[in-house]
NUNUFI-40823 format. One record per residue (C-alpha): y, z, x; residue number from 0; residue in one letter; chain. Coordinates in steps of 0.2 Angstrom, whole numbers. Each point is the difference from the previous one (the first is absolute). Layout:
// NUNUFI-40823
      py      pz      px   resi   resn   chain
       Y       Z       X    NUM      A       A
...
***
This chain:
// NUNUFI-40823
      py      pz      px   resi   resn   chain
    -463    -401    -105      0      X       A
      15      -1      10      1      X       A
      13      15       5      2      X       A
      17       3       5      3      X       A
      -6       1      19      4      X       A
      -8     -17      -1      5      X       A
      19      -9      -9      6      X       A
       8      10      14      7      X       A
     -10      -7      13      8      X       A
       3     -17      -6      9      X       A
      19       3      -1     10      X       A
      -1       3      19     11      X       A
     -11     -16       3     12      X       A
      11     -10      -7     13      X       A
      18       6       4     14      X       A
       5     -15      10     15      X       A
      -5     -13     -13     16      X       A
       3       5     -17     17      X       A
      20       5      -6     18      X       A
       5      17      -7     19      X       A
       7     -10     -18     20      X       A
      14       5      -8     21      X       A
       2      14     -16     22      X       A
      13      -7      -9     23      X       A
       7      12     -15     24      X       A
       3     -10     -17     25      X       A
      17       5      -9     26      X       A
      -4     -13     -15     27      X       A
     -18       5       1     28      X       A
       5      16       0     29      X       A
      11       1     -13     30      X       A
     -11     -10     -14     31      X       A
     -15      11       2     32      X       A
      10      17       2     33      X       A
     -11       2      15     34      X       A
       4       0      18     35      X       A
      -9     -15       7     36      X       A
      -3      -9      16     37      X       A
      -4     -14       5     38      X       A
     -12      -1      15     39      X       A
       5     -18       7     40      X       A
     -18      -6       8     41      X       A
       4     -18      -5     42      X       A
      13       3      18     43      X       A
     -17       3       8     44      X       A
      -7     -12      13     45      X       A
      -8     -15      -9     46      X       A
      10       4     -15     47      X       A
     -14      16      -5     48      X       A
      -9      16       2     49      X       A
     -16     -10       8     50      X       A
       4      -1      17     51      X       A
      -1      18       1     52      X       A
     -20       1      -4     53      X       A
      -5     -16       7     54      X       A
      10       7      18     55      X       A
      -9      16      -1     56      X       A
     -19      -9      -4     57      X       A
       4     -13      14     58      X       A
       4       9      12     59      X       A
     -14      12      -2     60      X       A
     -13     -16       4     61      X       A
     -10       3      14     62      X       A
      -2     -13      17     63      X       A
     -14      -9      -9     64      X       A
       6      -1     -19     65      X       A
      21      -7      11     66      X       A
     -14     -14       6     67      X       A
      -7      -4     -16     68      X       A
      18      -2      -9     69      X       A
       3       6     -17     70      X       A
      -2      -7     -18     71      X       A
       8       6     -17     72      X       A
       4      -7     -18     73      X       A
      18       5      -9     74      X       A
      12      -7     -12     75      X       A
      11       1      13     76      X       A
      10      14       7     77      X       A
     -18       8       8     78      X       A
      -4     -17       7     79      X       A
      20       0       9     80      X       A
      -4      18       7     81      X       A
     -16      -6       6     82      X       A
       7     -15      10     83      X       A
      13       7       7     84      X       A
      -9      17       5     85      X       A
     -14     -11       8     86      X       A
      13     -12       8     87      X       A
       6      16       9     88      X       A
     -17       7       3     89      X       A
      -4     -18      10     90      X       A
     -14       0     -14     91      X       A
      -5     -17      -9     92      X       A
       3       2     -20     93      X       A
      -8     -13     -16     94      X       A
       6       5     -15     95      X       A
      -5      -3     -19     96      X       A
      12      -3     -13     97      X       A
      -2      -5     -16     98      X       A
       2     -18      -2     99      X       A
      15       3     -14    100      X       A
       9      11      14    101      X       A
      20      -2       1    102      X       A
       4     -13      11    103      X       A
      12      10      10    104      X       A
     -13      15       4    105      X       A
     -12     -13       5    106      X       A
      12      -8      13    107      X       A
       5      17       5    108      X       A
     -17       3       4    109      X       A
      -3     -14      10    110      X       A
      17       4      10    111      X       A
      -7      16       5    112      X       A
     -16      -7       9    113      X       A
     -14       1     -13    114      X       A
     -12     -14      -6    115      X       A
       3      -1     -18    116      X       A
     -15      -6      -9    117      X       A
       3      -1     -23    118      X       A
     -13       3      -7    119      X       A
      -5       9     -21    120      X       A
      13       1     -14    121      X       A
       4      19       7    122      X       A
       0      14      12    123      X       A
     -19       3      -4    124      X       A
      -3     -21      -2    125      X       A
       6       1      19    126      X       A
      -7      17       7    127      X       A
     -17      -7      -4    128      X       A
       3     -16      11    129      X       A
       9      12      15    130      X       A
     -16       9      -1    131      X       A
     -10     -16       1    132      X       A
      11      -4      17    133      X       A
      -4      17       6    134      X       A
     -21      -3       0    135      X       A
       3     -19       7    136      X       A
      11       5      14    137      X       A
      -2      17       4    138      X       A
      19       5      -2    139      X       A
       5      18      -5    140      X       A
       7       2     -19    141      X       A
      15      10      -3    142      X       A
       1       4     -18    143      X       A
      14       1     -10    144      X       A
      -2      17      -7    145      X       A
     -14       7      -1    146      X       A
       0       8      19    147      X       A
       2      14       6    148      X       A
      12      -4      15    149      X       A
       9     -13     -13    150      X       A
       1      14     -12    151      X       A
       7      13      13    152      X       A
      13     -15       9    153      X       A
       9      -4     -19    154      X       A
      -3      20      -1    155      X       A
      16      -1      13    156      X       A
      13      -3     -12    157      X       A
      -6      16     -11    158      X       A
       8       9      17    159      X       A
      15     -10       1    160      X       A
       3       5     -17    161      X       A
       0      18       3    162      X       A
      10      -1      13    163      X       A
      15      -9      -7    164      X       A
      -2      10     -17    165      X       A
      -7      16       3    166      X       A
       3       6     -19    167      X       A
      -9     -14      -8    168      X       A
     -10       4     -15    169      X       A
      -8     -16      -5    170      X       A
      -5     -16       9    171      X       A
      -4     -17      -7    172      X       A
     -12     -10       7    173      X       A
      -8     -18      -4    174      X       A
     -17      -1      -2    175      X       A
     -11     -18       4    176      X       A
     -17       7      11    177      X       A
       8      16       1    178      X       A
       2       2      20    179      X       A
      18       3       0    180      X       A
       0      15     -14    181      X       A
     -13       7       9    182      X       A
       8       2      15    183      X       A
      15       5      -7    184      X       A
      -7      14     -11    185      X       A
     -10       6      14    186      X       A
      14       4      11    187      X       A
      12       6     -17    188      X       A
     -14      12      -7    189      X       A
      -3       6      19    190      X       A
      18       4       2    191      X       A
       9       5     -19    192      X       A
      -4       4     -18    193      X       A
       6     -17      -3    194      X       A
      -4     -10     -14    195      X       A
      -9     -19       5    196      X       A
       0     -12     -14    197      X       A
      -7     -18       0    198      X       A
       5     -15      -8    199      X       A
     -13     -16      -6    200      X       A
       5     -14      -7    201      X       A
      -6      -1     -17    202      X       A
     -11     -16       3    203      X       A
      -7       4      17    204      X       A
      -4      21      -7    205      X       A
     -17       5       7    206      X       A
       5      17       4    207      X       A
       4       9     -18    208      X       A
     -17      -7      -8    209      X       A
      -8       7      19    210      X       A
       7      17      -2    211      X       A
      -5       0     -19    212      X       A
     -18      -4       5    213      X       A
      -1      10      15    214      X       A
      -6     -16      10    215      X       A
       9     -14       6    216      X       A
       3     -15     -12    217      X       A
      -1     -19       4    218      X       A
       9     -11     -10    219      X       A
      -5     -17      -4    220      X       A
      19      -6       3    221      X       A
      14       4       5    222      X       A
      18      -8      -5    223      X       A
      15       6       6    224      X       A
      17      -6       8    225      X       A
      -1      16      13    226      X       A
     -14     -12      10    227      X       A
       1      12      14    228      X       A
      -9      13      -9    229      X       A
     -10     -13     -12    230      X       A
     -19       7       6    231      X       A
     -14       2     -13    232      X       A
      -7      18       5    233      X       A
       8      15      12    234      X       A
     -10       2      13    235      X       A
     -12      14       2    236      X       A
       8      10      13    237      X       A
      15      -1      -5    238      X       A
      -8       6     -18    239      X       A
      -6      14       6    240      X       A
      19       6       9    241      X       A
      10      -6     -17    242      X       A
     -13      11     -12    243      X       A
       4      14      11    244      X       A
      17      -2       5    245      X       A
      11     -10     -12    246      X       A
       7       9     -14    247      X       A
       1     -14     -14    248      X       A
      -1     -19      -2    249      X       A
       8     -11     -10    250      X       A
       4     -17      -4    251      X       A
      13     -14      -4    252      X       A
       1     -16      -7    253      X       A
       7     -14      10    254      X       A
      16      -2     -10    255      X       A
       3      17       7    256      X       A
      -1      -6      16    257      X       A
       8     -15      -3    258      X       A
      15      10      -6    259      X       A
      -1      14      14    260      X       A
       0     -14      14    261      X       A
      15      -7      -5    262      X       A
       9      15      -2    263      X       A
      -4       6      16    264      X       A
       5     -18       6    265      X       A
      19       2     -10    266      X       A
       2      19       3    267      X       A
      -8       5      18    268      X       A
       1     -17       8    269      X       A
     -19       1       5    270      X       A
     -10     -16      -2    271      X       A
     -18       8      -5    272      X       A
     -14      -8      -8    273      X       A
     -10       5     -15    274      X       A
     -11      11      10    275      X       A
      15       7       8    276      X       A
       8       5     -17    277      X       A
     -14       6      -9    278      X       A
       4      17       3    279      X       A
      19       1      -3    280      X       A
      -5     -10     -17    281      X       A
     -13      16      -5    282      X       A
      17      10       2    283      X       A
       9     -11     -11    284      X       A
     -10       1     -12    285      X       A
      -5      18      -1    286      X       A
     -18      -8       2    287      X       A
      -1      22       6    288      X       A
       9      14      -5    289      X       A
      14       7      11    290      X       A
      16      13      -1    291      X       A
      17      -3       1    292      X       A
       6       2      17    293      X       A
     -21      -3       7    294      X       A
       1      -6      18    295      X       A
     -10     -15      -2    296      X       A
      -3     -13      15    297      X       A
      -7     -17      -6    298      X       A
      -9      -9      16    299      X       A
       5     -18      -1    300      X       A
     -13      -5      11    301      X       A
       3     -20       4    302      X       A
      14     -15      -3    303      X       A
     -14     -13       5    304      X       A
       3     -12     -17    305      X       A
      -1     -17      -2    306      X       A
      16     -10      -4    307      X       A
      -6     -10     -13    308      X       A
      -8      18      -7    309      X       A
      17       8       2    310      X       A
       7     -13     -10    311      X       A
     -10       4     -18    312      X       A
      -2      15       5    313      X       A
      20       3      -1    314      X       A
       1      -9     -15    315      X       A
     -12      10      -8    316      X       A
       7      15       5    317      X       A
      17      -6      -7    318      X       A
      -8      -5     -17    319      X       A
      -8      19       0    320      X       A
      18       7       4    321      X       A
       8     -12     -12    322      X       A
      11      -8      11    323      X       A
      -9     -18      -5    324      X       A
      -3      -9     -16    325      X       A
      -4     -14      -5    326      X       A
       1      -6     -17    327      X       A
      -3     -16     -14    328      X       A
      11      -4     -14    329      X       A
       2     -15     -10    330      X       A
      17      -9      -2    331      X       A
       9     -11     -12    332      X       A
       1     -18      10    333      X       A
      17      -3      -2    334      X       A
      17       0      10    335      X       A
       5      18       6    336      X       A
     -16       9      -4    337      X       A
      -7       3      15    338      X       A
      18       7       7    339      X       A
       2      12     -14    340      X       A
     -18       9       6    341      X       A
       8      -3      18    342      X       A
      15      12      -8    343      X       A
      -8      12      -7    344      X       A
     -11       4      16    345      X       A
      14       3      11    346      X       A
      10      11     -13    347      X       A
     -15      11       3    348      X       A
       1      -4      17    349      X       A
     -18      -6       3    350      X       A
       1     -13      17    351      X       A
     -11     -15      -5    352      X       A
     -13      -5      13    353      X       A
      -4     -17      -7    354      X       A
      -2      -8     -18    355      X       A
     -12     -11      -5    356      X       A
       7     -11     -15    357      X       A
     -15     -13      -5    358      X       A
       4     -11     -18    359      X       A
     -16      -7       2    360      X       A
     -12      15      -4    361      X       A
     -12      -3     -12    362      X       A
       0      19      -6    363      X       A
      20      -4      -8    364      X       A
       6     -10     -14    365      X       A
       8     -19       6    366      X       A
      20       9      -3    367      X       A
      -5      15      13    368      X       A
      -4       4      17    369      X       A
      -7      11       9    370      X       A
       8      13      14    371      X       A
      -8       9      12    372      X       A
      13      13      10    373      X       A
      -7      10      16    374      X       A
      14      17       0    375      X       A
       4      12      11    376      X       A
       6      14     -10    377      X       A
       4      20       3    378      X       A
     -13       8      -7    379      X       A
     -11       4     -15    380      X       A
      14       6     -11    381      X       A
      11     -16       6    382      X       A
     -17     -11      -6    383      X       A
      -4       8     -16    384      X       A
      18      -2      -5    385      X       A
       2     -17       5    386      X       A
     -14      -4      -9    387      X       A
       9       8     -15    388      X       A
      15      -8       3    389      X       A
      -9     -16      -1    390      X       A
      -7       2     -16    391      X       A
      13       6      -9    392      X       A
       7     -17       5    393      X       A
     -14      -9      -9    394      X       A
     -11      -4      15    395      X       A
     -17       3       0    396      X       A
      -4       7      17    397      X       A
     -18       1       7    398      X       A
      -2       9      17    399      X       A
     -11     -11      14    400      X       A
       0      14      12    401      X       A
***
């Protein structure tokens, strides 16, 4: 099992690669939860997350023979950007596996780091399984993507940054996929404090909490979840072993939580994090754990790498959740002046219209009606209940799409 000696080790190996990421205190975070909490702003890591900080400390560890024979690993993504670029900087040839549903963009980041990408299986484990296959055939080195001791005790680096910048934390929020980083992390917090270390799954990719319930590690037969970068079927068993023994509690969300904690993070701090990267500030949220008023509570955000297209229905989930979007059906007279009477009413309550979809055609109407379709932004939950109201006390039969 790792120790604090082996994270601090790795801190000096990879000094001159990795940044020293900023610790960012929330003031609208702060004041929703009544706790003090921080944000630790991994997503301004190098590759956009946490990863380059284990694959820097594995890869640099390789010996002559294992540099000659190159390197191969599988990831979602952000472990298959630290990888290329740490064996790019090693001189060290990389493949890489990803899924073959992977974002587009962390593909091509890939590739503009140095590695091979090969796409192969529906998942992280679809694809392990190939980079494994690459391993025998050609010899290469594989650099997993969590369950490794020097991977553990690399991402373990940012548990020591966070002491330093906030000495007096009490809890620390960390994302769980294989379970690398919150190993490393609760190594060096545990070595160091009396601080509390909580992890956060999504609840569609959660092998953890049936693992801890069962005393052995869980493999799920699927996993489905927006937060892709920690979308693995089974923790491994290393990191199993360091979580039993070392993390306090584990909990999980569902991904409308995430949803809703991405975009807030997005409208309030200005941080562009993916759903793995706001897993852990959406656990806070929630009160998926208990804390105190006034807690010191960091929340590691621990990648930005998201897809465009992702980040797209992704922020319009999280709006929907937050109540800022609506869409709604009603049924109108089909005569002059109807459709601008609805129009009226929507911007006394000051809901902003999208678009409107107004079809005379539809079969599901009577020939002297049509149907409307209305995409809204409005203000919040209250502002949607009592638009709604409003719009039935005006005789209109609303029905709510999303």
């Amino acid at each position: 099992m790792i120790t604090l000696a082996d994270v601090e080790a790795a801190r000096d190996r990879i000094r001159d690669v990795v940044r020293h990421t900023p610790l960012d205190h929330s003031h609208t975070f702060s004041e929703r939860t009544g706790a003090e909490v921080y944000l630790k702003l991994e997503n301004m890591q190098r590759t956009g997350a946490f990863k380059i900080r284990g694959a820097s400390n594995r890869i640099q560890q390789l010996s002559e023979a294992e540099r000659e024979a190159g390197v191969v690993t599988a990831s979602a993504g952000n472990h298959a950007q630290g990888v290329a670029l740490a064996a790019t900087r090693a001189g060290v040839s990389s493949t890489v596996v990803m899924p073959e549903y992977a974002p587009i963009s962390k593909i091509k980041a890939t590739e503009g780091y140095g590695a091979n990408v090969v796409l192969h299986g529906e998942d992280y484990d679809g694809a392990a399984a190939r980079a494994h296959g690459i391993e025998r055939e050609e010899g290469r080195v594989y650099v997993h993507a969590f369950d490794d001791p020097q991977i553990m005790a690399g991402q373990g680096t940012i548990g020591l940054e966070i002491l330093e910048d906030c000495p007096d934390v009490e809890t620390v929020v960390v994302p769980i996929g294989g379970g690398g980083l919150i190993s490393g992390i609760a190594t060096a917090v545990k070595a160091r404090t009396d601080a509390r270390v909580v992890g956060v799954q999504a609840e569609g990719a959660s092998s953890v909490v049936p693992s801890l319930a069962k005393g052995e590690r869980v493999e799920l037969d699927r996993v489905d979840t927006i937060a892709d970068g920690i979308a693995t079927r089974s923790v491994g068993e290393r990191t199993f072993e360091v979580i039993r023994e070392r993390v306090d509690e584990v909990v999980t969300v569902p991904d409308e939580a995430i949803a809703s904690a991405l975009v807030a993070v997005l409208e309030r701090s200005k941080a562009l994090v993916e759903g793995a990267g706001a897993i852990s500030l959406a656990a806070v949220l929630e009160r998926a754990f208990d804390y105190e008023t006034d807690e010191v509570i960091v929340a590691a955000l621990c990648g930005g790498n998201i897809d465009l297209n992702v980040l797209t229905t992704v922020v319009m989930r999280g709006l929907i959740e937050r109540g800022r979007y609506l869409r709604i059906r009603t049924v109108l007279k089909d005569r002059p002046g109807a459709l601008e009477r609805l129009i009226e009413i929507l911007a006394e309550k000051r809901a902003n219209i999208y678009a409107i979809q107004h079809d005379r055609t539809s079969k599901d109407v009577a020939l002297n009606a049509a149907d409307v379709e209305l995409d809204l932004e409005t203000r919040g939950h209250d502002h949607v209940a009592e638009l709604i109201a409003t719009l039935e006390e005006h005789g209109y039969e609303v029905e709510v799409l999303v």
